[in-house]
Backbone as a chain_set.jsonl record, in Angstrom:
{"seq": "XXXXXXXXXXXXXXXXXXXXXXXXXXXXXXXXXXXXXXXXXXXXXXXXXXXXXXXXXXXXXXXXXXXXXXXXXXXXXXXXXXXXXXXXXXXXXXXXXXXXXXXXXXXXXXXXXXXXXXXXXXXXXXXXXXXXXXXXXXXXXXXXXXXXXXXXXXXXXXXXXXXXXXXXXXXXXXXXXXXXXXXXXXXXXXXXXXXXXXXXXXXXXXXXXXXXXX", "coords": {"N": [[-12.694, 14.751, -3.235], [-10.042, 15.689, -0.799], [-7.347, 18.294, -0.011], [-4.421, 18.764, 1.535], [-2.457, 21.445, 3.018], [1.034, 21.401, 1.995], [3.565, 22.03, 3.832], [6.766, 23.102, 4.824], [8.356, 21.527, 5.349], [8.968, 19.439, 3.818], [11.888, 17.05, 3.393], [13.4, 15.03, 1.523], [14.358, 15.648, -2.267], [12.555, 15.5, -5.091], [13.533, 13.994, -7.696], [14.853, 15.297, -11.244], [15.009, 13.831, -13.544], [13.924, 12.932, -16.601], [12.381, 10.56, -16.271], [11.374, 10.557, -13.48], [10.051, 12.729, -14.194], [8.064, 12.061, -16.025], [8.479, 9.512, -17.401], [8.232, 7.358, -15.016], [5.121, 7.584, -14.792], [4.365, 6.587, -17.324], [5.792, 4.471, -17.725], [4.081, 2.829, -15.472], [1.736, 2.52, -16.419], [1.797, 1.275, -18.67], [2.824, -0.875, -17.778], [1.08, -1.496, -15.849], [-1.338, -2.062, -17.192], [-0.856, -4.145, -18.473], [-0.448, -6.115, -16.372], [-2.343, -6.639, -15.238], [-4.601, -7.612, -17.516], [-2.832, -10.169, -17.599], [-3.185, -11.141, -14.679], [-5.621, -11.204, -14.626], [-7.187, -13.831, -14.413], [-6.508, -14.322, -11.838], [-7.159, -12.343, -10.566], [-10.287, -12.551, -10.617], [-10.492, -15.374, -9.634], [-9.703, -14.879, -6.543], [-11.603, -12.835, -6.649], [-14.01, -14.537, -6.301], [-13.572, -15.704, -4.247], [-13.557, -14.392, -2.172], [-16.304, -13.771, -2.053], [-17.461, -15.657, -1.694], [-16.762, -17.421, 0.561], [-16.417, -15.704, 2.711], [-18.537, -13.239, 1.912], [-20.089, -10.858, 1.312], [-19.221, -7.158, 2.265], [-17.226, -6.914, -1.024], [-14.865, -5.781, -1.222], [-12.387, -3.908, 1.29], [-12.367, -1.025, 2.005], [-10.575, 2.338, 2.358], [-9.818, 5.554, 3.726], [-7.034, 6.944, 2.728], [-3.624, 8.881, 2.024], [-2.344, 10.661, -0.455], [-0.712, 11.862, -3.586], [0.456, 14.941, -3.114], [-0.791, 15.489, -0.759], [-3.48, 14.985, -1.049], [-6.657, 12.944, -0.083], [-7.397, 9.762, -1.156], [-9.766, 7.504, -1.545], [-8.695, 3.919, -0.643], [-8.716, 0.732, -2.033], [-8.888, -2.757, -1.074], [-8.868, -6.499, -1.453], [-11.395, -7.923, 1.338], [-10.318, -9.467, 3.794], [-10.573, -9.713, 6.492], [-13.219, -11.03, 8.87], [-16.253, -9.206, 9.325], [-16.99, -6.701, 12.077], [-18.374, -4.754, 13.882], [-18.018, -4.326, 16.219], [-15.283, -4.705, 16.972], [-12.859, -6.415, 18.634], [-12.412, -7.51, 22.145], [-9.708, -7.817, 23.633], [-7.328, -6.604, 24.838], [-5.117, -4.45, 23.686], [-1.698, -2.994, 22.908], [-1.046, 0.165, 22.92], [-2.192, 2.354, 20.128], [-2.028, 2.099, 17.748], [-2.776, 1.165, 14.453], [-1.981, -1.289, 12.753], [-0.59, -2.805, 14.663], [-3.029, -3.357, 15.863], [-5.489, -4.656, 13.999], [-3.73, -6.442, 13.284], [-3.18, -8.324, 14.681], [-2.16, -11.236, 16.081], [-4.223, -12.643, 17.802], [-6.686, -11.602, 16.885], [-10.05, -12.274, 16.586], [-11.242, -11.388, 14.064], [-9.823, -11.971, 12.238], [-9.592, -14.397, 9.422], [-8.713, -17.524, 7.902], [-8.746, -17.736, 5.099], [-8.332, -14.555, 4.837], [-5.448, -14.898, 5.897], [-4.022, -16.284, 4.081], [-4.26, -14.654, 1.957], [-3.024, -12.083, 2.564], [-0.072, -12.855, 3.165], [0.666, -13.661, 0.572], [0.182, -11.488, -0.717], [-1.838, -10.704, -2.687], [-4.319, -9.613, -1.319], [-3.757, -7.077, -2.221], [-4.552, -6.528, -4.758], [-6.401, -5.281, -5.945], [-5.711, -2.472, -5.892], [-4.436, -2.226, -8.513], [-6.155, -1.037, -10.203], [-6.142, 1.679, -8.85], [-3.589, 2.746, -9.844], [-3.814, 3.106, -12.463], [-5.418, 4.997, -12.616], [-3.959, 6.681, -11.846], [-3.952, 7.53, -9.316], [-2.097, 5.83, -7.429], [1.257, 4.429, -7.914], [3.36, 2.199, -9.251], [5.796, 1.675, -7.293], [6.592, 3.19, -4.623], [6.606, 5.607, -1.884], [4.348, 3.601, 0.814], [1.092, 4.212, 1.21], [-0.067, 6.352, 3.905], [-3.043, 5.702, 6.315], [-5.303, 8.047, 6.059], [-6.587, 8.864, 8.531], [-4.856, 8.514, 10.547], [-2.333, 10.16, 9.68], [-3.798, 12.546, 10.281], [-4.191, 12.683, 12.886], [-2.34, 11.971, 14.383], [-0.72, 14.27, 13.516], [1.194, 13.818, 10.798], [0.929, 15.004, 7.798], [2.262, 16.459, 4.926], [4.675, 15.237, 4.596], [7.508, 14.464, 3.044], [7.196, 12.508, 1.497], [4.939, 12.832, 0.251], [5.306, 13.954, -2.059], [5.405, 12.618, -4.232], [3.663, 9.518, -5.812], [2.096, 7.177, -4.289], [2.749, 4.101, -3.674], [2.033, 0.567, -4.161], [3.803, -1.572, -3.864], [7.313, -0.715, -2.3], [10.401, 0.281, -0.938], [9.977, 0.254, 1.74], [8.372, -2.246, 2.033], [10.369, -4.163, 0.715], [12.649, -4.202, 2.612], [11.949, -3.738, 5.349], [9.133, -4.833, 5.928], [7.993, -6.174, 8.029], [8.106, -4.04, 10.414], [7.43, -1.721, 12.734], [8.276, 0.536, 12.502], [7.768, 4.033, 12.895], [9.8, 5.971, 12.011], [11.533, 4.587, 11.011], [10.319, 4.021, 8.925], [9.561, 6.064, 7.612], [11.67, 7.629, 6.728], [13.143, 5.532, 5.011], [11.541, 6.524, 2.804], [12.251, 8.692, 2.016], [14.713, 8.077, 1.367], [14.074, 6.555, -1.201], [12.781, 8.391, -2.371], [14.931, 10.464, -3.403], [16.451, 8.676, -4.492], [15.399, 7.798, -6.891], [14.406, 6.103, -9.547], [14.383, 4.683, -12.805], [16.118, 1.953, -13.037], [16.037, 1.154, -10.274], [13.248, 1.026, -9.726], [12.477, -1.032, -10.6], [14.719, -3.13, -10.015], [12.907, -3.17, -6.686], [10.565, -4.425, -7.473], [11.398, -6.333, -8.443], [12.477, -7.449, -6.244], [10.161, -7.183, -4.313], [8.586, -9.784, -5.595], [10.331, -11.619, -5.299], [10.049, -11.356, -2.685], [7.73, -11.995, -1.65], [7.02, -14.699, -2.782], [8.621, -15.747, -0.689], [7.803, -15.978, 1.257], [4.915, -17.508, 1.052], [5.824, -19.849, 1.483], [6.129, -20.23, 4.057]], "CA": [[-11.294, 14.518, -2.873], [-10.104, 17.104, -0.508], [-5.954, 18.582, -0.527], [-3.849, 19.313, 2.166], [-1.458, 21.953, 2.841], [2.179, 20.849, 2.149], [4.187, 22.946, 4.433], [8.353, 24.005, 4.184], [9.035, 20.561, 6.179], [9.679, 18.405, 3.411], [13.003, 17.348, 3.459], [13.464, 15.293, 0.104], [13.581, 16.534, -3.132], [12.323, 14.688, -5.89], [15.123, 14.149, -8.656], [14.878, 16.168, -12.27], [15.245, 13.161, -14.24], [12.908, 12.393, -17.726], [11.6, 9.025, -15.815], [10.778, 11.071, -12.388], [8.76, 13.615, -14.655], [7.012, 11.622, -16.898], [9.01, 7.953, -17.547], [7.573, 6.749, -13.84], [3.98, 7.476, -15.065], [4.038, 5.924, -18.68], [5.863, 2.616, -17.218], [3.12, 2.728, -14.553], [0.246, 2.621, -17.411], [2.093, 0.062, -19.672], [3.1, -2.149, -16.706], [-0.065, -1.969, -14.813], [-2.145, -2.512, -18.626], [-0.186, -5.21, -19.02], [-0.308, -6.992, -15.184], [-4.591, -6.646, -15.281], [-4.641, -9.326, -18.587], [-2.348, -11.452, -17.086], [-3.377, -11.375, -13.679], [-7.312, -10.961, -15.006], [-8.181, -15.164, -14.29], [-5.958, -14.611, -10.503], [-8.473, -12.23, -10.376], [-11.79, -13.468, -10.45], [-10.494, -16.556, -8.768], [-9.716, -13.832, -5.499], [-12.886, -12.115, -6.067], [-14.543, -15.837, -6.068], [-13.265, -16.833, -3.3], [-13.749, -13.943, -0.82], [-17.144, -13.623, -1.965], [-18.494, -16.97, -1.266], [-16.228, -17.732, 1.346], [-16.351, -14.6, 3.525], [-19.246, -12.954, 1.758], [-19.883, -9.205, 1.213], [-18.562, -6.478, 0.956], [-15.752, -7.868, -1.525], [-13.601, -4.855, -0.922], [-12.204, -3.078, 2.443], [-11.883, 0.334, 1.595], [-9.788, 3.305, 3.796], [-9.509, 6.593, 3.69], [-5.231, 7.403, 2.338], [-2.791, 9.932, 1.693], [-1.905, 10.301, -1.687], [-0.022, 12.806, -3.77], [0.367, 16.48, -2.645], [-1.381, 15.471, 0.287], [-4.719, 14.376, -1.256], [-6.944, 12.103, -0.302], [-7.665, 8.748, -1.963], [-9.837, 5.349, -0.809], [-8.403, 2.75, -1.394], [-9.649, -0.636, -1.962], [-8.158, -4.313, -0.586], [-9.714, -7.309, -1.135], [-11.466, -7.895, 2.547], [-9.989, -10.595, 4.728], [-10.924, -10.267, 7.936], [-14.701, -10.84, 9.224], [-17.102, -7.762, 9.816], [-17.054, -6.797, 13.279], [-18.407, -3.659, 14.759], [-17.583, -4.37, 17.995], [-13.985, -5.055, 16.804], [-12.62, -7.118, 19.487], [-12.503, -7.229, 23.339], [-8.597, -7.648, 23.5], [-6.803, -4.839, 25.131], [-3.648, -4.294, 23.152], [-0.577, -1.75, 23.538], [-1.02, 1.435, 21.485], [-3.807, 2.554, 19.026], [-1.576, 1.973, 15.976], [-3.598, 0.36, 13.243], [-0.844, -1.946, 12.009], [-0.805, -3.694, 15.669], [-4.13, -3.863, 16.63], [-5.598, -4.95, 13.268], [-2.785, -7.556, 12.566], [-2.752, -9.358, 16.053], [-2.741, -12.885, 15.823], [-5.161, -13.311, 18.311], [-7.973, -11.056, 16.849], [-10.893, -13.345, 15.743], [-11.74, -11.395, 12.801], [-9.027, -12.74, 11.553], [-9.769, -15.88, 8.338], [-7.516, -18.756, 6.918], [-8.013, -17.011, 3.357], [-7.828, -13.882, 4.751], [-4.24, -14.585, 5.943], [-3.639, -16.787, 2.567], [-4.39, -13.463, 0.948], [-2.022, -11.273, 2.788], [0.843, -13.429, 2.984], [0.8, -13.315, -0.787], [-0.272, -9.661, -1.224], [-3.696, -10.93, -3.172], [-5.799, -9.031, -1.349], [-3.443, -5.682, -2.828], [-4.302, -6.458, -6.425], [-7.553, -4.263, -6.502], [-4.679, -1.349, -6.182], [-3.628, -1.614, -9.779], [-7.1, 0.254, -10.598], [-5.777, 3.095, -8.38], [-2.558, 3.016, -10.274], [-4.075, 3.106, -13.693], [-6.504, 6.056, -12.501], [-3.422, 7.435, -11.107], [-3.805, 7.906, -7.711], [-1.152, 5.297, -7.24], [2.197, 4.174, -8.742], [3.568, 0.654, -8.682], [6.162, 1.561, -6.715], [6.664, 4.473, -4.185], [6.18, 5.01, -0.48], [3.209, 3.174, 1.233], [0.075, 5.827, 1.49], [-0.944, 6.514, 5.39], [-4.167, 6.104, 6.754], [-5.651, 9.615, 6.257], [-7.063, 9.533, 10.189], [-3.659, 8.525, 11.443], [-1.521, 11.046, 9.433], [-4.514, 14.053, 10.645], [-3.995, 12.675, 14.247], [-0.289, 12.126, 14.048], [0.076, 15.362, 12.795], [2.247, 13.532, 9.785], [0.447, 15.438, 6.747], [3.052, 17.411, 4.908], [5.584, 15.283, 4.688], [7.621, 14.599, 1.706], [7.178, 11.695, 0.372], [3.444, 13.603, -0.338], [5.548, 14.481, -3.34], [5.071, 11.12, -5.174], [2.735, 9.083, -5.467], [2.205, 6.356, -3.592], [3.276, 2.882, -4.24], [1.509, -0.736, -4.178], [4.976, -1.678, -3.299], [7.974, 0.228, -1.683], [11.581, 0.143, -0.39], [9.497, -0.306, 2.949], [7.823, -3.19, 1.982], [10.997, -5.369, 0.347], [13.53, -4.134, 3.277], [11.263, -3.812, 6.839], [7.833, -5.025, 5.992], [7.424, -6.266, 9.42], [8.749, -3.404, 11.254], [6.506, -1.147, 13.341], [9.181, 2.339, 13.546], [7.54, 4.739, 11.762], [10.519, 6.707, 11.688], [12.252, 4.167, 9.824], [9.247, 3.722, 7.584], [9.59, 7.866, 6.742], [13.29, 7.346, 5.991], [12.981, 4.701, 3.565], [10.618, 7.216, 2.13], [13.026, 9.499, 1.853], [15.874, 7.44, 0.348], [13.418, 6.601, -2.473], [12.559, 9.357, -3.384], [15.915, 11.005, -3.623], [17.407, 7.87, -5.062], [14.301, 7.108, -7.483], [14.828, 5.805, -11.276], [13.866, 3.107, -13.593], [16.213, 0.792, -12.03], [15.741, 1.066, -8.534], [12.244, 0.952, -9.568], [13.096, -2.269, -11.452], [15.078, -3.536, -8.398], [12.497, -2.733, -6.079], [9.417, -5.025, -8.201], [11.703, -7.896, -8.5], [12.472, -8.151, -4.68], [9.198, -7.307, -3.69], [7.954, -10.498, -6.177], [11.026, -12.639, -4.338], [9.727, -11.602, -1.01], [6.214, -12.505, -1.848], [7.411, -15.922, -2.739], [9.371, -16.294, 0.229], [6.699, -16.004, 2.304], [4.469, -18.169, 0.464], [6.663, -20.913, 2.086], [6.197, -20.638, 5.229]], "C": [[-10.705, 15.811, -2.329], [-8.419, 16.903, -0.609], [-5.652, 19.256, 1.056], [-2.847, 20.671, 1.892], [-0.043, 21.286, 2.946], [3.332, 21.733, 2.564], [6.208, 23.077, 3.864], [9.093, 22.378, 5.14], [9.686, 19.287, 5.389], [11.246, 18.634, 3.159], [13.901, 16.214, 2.031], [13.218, 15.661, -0.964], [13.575, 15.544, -4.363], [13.192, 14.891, -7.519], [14.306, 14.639, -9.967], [14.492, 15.608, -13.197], [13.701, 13.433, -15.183], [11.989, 11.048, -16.795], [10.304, 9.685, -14.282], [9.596, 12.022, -12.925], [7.69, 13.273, -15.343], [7.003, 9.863, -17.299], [8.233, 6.734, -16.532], [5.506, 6.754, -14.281], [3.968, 6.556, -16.333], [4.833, 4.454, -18.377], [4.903, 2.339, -16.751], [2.054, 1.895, -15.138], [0.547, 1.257, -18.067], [2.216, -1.261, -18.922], [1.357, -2.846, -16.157], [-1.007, -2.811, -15.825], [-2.234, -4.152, -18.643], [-0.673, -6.941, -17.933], [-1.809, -7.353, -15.257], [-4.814, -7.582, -16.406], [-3.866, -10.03, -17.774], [-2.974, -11.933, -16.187], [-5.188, -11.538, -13.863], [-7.905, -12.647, -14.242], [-7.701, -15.361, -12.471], [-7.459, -13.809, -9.503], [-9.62, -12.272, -9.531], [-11.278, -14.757, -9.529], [-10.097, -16.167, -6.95], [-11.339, -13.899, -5.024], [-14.176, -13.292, -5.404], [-15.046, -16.037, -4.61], [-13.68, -16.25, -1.896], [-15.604, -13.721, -0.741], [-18.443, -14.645, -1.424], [-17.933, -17.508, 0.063], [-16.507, -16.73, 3.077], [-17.433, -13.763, 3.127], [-19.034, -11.31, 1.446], [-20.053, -8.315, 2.383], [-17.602, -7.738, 0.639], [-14.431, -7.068, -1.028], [-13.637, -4.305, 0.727], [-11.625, -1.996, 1.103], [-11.564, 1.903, 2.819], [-9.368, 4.481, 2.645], [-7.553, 6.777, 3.229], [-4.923, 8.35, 1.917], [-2.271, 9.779, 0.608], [-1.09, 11.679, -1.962], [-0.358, 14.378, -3.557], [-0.614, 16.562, -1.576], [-3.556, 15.077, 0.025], [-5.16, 13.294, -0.917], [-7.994, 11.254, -0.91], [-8.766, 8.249, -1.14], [-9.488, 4.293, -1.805], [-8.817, 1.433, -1.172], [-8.52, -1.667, -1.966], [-9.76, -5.41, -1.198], [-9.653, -7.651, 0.327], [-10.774, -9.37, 2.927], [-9.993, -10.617, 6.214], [-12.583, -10.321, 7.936], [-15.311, -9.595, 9.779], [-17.357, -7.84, 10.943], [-17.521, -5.545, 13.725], [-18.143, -3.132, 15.849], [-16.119, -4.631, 18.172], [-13.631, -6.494, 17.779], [-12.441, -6.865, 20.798], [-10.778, -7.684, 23.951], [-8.139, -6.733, 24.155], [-5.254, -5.216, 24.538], [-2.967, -2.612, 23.366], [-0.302, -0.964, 22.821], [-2.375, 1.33, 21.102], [-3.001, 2.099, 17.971], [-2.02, 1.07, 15.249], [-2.802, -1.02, 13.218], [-0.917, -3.114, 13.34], [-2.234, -4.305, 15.987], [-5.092, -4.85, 15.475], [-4.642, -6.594, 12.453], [-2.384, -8.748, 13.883], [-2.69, -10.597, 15.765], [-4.321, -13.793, 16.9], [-6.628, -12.104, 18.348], [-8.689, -11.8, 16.096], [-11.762, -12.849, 14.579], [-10.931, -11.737, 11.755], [-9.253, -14.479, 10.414], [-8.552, -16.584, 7.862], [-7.901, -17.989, 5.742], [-7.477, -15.963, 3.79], [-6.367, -13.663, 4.494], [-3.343, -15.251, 4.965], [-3.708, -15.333, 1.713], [-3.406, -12.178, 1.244], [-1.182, -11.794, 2.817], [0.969, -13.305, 1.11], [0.398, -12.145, -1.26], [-1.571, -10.05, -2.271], [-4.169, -10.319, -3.111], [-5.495, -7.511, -1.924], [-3.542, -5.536, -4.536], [-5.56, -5.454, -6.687], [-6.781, -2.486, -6.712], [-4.318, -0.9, -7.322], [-4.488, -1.083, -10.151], [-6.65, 1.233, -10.014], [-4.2, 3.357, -9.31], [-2.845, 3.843, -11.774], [-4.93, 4.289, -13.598], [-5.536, 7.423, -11.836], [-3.035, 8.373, -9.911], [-2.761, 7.069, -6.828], [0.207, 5.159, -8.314], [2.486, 2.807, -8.431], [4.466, 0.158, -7.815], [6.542, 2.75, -5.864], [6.285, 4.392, -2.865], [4.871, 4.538, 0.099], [2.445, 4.7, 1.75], [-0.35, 5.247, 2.919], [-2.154, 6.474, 5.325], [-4.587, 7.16, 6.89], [-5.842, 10.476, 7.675], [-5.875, 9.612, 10.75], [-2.878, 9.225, 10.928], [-2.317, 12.263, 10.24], [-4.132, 13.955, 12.061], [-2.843, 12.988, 14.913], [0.596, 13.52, 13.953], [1.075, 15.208, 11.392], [1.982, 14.246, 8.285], [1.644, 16.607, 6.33], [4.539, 16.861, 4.789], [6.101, 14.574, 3.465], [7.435, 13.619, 0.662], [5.617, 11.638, -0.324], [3.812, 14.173, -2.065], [5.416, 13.655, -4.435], [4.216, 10.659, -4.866], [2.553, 7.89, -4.686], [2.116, 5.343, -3.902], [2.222, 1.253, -3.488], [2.684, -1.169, -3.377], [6.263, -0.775, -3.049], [9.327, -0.239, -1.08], [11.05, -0.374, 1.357], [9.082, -1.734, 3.275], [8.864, -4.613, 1.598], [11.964, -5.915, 1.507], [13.239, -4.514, 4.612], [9.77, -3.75, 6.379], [7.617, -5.135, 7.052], [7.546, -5.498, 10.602], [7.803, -2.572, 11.31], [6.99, 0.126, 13.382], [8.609, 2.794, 12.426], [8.822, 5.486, 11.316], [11.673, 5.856, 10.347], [11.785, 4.339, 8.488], [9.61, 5.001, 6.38], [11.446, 7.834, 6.546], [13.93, 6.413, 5.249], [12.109, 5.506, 2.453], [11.261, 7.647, 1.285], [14.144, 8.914, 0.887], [15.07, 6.79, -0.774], [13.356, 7.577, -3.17], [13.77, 10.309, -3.908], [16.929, 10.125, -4.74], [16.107, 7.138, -6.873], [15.034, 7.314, -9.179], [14.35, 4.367, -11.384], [14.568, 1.915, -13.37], [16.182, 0.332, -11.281], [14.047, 0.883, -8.55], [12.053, -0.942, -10.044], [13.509, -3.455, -9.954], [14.103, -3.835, -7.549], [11.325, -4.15, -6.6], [9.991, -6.068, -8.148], [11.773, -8.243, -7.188], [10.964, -8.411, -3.99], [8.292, -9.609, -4.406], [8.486, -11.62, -5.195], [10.507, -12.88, -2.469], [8.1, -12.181, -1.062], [5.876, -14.046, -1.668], [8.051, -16.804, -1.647], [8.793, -16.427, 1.155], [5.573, -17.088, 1.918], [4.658, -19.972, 1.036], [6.346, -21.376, 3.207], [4.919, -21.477, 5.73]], "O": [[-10.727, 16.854, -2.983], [-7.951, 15.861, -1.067], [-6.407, 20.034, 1.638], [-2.489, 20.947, 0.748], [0.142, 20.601, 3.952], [4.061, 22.177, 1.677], [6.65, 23.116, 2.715], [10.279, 22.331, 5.47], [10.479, 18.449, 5.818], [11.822, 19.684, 2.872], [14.974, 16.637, 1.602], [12.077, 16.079, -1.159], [14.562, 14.842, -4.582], [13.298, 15.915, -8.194], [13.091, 14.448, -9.907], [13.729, 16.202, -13.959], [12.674, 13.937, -14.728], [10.781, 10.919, -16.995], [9.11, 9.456, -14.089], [8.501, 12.143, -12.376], [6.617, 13.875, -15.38], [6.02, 9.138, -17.45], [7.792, 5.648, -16.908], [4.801, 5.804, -13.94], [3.322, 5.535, -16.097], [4.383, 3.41, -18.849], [4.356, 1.437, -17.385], [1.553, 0.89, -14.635], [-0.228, 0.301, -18.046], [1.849, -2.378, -19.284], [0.793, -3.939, -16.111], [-1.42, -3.934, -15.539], [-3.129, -4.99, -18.757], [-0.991, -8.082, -18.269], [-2.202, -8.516, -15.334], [-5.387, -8.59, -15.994], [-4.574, -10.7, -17.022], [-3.476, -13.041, -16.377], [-5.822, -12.093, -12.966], [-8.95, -12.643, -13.592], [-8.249, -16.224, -11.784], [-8.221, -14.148, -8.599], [-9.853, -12.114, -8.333], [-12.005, -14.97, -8.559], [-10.195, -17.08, -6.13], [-12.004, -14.383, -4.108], [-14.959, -13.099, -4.474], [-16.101, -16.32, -4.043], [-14.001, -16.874, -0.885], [-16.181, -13.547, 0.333], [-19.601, -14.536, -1.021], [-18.768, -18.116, 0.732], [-16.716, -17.17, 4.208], [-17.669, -13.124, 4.153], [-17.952, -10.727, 1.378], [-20.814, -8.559, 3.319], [-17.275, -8.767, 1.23], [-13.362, -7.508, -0.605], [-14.696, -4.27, 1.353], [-10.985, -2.042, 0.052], [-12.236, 2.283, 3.778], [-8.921, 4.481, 1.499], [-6.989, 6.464, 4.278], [-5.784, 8.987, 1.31], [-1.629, 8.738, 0.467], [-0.798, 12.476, -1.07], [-1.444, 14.863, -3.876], [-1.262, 17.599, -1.433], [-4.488, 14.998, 0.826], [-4.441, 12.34, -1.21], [-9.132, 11.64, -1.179], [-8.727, 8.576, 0.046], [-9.74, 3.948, -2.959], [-9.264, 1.09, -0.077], [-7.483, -1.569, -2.622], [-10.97, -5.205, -1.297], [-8.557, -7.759, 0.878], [-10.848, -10.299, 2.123], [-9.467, -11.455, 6.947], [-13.2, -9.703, 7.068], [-14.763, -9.025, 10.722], [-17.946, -8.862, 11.296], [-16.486, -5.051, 14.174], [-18.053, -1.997, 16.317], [-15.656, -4.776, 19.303], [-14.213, -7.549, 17.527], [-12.224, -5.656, 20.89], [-10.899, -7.917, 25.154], [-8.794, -5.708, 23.965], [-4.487, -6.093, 24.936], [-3.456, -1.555, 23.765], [0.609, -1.119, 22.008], [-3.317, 0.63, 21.473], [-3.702, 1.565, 17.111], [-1.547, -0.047, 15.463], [-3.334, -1.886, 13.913], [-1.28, -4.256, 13.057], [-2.48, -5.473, 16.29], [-5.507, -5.885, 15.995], [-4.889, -7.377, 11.535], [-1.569, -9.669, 13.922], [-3.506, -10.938, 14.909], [-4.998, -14.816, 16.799], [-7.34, -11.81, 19.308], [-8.258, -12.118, 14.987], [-12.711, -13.481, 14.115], [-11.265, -11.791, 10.572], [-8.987, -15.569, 10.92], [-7.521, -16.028, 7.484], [-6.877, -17.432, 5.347], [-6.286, -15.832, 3.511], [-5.857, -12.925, 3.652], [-2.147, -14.971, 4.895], [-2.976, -15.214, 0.73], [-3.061, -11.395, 0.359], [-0.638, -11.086, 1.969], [1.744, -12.411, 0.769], [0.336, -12.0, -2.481], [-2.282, -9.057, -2.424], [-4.762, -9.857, -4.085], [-6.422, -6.727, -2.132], [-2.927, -4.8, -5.309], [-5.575, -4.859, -7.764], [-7.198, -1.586, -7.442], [-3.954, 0.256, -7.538], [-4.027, -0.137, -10.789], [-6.69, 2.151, -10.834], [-3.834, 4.531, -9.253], [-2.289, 4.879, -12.14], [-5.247, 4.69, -14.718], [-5.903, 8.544, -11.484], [-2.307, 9.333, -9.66], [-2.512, 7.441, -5.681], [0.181, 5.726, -9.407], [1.957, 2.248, -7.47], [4.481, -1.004, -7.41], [6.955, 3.609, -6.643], [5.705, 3.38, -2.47], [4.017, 5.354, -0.25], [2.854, 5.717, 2.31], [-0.811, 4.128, 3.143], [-2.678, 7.097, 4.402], [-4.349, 7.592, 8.018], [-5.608, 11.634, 8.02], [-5.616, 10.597, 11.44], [-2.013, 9.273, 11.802], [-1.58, 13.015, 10.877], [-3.739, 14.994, 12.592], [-2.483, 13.877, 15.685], [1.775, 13.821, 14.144], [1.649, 16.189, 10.921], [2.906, 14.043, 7.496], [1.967, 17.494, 7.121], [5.505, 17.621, 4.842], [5.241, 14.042, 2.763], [7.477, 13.738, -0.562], [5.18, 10.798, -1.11], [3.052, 14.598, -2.936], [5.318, 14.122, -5.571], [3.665, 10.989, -3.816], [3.727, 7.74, -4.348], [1.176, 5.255, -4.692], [1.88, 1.182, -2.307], [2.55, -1.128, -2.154], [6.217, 0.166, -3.842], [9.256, -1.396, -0.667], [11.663, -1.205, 2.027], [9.29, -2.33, 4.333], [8.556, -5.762, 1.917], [12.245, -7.096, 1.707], [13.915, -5.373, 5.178], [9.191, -2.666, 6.445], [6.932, -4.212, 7.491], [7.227, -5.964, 11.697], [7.143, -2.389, 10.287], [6.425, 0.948, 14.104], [8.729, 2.328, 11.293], [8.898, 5.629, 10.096], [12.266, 6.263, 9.349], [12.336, 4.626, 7.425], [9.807, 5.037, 5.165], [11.906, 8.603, 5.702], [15.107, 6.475, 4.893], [12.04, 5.079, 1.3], [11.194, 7.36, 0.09], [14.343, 9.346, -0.249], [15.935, 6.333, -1.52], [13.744, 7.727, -4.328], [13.506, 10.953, -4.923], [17.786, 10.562, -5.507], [16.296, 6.163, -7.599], [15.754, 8.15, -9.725], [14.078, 3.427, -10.636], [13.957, 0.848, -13.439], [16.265, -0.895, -11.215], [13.506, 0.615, -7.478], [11.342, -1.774, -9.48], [12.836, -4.207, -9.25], [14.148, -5.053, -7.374], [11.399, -5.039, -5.752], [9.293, -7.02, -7.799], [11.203, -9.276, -6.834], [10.613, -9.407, -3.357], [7.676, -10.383, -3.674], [7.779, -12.349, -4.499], [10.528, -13.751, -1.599], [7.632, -12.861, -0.149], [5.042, -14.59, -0.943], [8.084, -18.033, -1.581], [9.287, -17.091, 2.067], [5.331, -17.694, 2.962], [3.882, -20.926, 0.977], [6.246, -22.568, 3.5], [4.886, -21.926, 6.876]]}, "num_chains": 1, "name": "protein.A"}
């Protein structure tokens, strides 16, 4: 696991509080403990499904940015089909997020997109939480290649850890501006506590559901 430098550019500062120093980790542990029994038979009925369905690997796993600029891999359950050749498509940009999420890329599966529409395939995450390379809620971790390329390494919300779910994810999930993305960052982490973290877990659950719908 290698460590970046975290230069003089961050520009929030992570609040003082008992919860921010230690409260945010020991919910983390008890929550996450807690979600892994419950969720334990959702599970296996996941791992089931991508394994016989879609086959192996079970997991996608990517290089991420985690705290103080370290990085993680992190593991999804997979939902798209193995492609080396990706697709023959020409789309507008390199940015992951577009080219990867097209609707008309054919590695694209009916579970897969049953599994992202309900965030499913992000439940292998709560092991990174519980190992502490994640939190359950906090800004989404970058792709390691696209922060090194980007130049984005260094920036502050490197000061927390990085979240399963996020002020990004309840407010502009579908939104492509990074700049917004890094200024939702920012107003987390400045505004961060056990109810906004609170807040934050119940919408994400409502938006989960609301999608579920469609």
């Amino acid at each position: 696991m290698s460590r970046t430098h975290i230069d003089s550019t961050l520009s929030a500062q992570v609040p003082t509080t008992f919860y921010a120093r230690r409260g945010k980790r020991l919910f983390d542990i008890a929550a996450t403990g807690t979600l892994m029994v419950v969720l334990a038979p959702v599970y296996a009925a996941v791992w089931l499904l991508v394994r016989f369905r879609l086959g192996r690997p079970i997991y996608f796993t990517q290089d991420r940015v985690g705290l103080e600029g370290r990085r993680f891999t992190m593991q999804k359950f997979r939902t798209m089909k193995p492609d080396r050749r990706r697709h023959q498509l020409a789309f507008d940009g390199t940015d992951r997020r577009r080219y990867d999420k097209n609707p008309l890329d054919p590695r694209h599966t009916s579970l897969g997109r049953r599994l992202r529409r309900t965030s499913l395939d992000e439940l292998p995450q709560l092991t990174h939480v519980l190992r502490g390379e994640m939190s359950l809620v906090g800004p989404r971790p970058e792709i390691w290649s696209t922060a090194v390329r980007d130049n984005q390494l260094g920036h502050s919300r490197e000061r927390v850890r990085p979240g399963v779910t996020g002020l990004w994810q309840v407010d502009s999930r579908d939104s492509d501006d990074l700049e917004g993305r890094l200024r939702l960052d920012d107003e987390y982490i400045r505004t961060m506590s056990f109810r906004r973290d609170l807040v934050i877990l119940f919408k994400t659950v409502t938006v989960v559901f609301a999608r579920t719908g469609h």
